[in-house]
VEXLUMTI-416835 format. One line per 8 residues: their letters; for each residue x, y, z of C-alpha. Coordinates in nm, 4 decimals, padded with zeros to 6 digits. Each point is the difference from the previous one (the first is absolute). Layout:
<atoms>
a	X/Y/Z; ...
</atoms>
This chain:
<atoms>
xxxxxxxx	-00.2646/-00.5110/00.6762; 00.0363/00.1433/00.3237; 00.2715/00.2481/-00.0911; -00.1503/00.0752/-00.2772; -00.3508/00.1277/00.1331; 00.2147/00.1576/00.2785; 00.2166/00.2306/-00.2268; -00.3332/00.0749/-00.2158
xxxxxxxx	-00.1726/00.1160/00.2799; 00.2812/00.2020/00.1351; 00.0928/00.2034/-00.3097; -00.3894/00.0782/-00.0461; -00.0632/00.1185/00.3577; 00.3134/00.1787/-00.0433; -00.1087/00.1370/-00.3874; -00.3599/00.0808/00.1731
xxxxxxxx	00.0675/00.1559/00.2840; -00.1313/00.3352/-00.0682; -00.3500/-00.1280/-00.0749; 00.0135/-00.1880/00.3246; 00.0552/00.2857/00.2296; -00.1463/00.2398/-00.2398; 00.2965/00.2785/-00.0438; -00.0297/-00.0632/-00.3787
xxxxxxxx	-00.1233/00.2870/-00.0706; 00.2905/00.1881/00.1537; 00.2491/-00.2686/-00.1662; -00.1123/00.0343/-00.3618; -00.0165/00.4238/00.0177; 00.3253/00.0002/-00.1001; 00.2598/-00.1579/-00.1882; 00.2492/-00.0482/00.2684
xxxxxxxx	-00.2961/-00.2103/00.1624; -00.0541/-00.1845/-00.3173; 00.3664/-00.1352/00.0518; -00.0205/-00.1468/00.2709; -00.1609/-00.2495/-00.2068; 00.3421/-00.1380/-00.0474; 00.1565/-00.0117/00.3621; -00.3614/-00.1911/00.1293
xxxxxxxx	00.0710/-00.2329/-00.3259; 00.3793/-00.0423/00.0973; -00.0624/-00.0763/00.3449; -00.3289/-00.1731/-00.0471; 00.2050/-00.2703/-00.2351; 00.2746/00.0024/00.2305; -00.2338/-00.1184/00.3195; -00.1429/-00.2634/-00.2881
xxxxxxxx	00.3391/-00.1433/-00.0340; 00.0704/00.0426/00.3816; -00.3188/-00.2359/00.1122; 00.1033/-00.2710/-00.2605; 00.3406/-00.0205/00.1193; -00.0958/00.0271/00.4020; -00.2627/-00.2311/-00.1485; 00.2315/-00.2341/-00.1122
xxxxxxxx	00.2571/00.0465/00.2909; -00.2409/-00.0931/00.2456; -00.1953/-00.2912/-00.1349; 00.2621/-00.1853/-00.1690; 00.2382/-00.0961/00.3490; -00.3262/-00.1833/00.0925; -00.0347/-00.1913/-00.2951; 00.3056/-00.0627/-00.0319
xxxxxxxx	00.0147/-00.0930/00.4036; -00.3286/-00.2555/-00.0633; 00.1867/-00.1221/-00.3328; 00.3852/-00.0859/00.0332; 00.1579/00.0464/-00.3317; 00.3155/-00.0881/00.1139; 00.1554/-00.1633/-00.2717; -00.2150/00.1105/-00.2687
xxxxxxxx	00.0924/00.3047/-00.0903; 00.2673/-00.1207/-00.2846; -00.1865/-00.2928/-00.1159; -00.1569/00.0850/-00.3536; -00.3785/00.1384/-00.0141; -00.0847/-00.2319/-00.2750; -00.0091/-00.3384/00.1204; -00.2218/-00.3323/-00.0279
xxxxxxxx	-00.1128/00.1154/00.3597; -00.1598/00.3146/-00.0561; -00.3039/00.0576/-00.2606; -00.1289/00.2982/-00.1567; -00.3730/00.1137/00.0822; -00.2216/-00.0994/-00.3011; -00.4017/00.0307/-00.0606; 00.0251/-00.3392/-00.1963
xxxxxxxx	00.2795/-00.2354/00.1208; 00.3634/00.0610/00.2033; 00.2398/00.0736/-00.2350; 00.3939/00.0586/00.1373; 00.1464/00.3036/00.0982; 00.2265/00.0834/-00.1969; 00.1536/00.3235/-00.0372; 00.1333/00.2530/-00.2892
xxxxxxxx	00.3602/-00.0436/00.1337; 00.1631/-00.2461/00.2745; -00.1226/00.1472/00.3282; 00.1085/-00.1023/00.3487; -00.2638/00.0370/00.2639; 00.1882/00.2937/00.1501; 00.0256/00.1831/-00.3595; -00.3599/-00.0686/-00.0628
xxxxxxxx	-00.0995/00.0971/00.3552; 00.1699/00.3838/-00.0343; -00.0880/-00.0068/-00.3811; -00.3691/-00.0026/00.1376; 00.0402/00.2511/00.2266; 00.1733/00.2359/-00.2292; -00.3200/-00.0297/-00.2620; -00.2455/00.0348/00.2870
xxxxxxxx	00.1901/00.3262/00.0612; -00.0263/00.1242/-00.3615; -00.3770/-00.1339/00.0054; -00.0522/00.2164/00.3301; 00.1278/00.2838/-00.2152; -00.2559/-00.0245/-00.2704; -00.2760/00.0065/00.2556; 00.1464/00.2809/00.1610
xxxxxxxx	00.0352/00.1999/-00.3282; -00.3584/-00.1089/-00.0495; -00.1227/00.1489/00.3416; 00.2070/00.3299/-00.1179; -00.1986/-00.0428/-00.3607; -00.3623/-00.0293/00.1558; 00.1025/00.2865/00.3116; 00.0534/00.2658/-00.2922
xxxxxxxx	-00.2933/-00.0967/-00.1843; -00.2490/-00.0820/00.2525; -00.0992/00.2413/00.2919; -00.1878/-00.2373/00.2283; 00.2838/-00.2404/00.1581; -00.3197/-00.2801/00.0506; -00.0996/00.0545/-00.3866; 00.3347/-00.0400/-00.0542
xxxxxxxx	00.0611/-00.3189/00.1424; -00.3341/-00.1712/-00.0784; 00.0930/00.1079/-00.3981; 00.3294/-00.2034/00.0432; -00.1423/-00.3164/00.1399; -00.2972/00.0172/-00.2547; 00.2964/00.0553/-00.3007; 00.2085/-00.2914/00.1498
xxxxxxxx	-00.2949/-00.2425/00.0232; -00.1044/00.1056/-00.3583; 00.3947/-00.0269/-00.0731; -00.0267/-00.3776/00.1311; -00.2722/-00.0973/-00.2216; 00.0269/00.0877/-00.3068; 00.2881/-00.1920/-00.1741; -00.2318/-00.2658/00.1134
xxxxxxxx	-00.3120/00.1676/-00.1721; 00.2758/00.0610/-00.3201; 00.1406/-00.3327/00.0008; -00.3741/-00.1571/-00.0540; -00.0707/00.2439/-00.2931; 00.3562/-00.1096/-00.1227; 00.1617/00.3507/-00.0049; 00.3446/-00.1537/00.1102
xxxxxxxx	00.1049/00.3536/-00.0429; -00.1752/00.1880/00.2266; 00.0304/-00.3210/00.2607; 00.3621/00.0481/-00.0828; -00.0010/00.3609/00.0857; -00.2128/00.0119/00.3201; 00.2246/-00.2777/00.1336; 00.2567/00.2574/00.0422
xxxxxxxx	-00.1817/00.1759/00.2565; 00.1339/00.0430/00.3402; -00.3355/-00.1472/00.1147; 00.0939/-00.3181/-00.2066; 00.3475/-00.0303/00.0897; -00.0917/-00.0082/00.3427; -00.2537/-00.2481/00.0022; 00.2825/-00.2218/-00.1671
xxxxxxxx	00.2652/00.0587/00.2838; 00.0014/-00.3974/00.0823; 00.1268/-00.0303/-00.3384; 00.2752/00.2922/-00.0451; 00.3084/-00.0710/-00.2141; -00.1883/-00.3145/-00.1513; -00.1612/-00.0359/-00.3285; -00.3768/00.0792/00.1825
xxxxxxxx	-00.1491/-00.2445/-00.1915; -00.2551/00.1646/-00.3131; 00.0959/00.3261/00.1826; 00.3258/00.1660/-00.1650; 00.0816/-00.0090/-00.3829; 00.4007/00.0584/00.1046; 00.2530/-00.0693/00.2689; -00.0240/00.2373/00.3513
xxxxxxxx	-00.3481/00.0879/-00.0802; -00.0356/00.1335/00.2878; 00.2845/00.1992/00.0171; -00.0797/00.1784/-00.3363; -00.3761/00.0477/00.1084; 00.1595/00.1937/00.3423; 00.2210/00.1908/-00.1927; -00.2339/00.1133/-00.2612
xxxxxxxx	-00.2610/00.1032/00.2931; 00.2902/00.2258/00.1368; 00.0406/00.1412/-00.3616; -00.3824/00.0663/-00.0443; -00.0619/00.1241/00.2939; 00.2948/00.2429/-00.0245; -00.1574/00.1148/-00.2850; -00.3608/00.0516/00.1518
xxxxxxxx	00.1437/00.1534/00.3258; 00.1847/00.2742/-00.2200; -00.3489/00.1381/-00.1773; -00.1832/-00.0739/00.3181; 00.2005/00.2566/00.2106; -00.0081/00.2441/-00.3293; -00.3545/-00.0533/00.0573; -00.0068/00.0984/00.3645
xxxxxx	00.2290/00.2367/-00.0178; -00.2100/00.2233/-00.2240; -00.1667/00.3061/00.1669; -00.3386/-00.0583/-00.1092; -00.0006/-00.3589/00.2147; -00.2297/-00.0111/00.3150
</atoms>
């Protein structure tokens, strides 16, 4: 969570930064300026994925030095010993695949670092589009909340669907990170659910990012 609000932030001060110091007038006069759009997005995304990973690097030795793991590391994830995180009742862990704690401990941090991605793309997405870096962010948060609730609000209407659909947002998938590489419960039609909702954020995103800079790339843009 951490590293993910970090990176966000990062790649939309970076994305804003005109608007903040006021030069972007002088930025957007010309179309040189207007590229720079894509070094402040390049090395916006690259700080994201810098704080997760100094995040990480700093953080974990002190878990790790309050919780010895010694041991542990090649015993299997999926045991009678640990449970999976349910609304209802405990339910086991078990995973898609035989995981060792070790595999399932770098497996996490390698689909944090995709999800960091997403959000970073995302920051990139709402720095083109939006001018005002605090508009910005306040539109994200409102859009993730509103992200959170509705396969609820779906699932009570019965449009499995759409519940379906919105549970492949990167808002979803990370409020289900306790539950990675698992079943999630009523939450994934398909195995690595989560993995397929990461990837197709990357892939719509992609998409969005490409007519967004056509967007502000145009002349008429202010």
């Amino acid at each position: 969570t951490e590293g993910i609000l970090l990176a966000f932030l990062s790649v939309l001060l970076s994305m804003g930064s005109e608007a903040l110091h006021r030069t972007s007038a002088l930025v957007l006069s010309s179309r040189i300026g207007r590229r720079i759009a894509l070094t402040k997005a390049g090395a916006g995304t690259l700080c994201g994925l810098g704080f997760y990973f100094l995040l990480n690097a700093v953080s974990l030795p002190f878990y790790f030095l309050q919780w010895d793991y010694t041991g542990f590391w090649n015993s299997s994830i999926s045991t009678s010993f640990h449970m999976s995180p349910d609304y209802l009742v405990p339910r086991p862990f078990l995973t898609w695949t035989e995981m060792t704690v070790g595999q399932y401990f770098w497996m996490q941090l390698a689909l944090g670092a995709a999800l960091v991605l997403v959000f970073c793309l995302i920051g990139v997405l709402v720095g083109l589009l939006v001018r005002n870096t605090y508009a910005a962010f306040v539109a994200v948060v409102a859009a993730g909340m509103l992200l959170l609730l509705l396969p609820g609000w779906f699932s009570a209407l019965r449009w499995f669907w759409a519940m379906f659909a919105f549970l492949l947002s990167p808002f979803q998938i990370w409020s289900l990170q306790n539950s990675w590489f698992t079943d999630l419960g009523s939450n994934s039609l398909w195995a690595w659910w989560e993995v397929s909702g990461v990837f197709l954020s990357c892939l719509v995103l992609a998409l969005l990012l490409i007519a967004a800079y056509k967007w502000y790339h145009r002349k008429d843009v202010v």
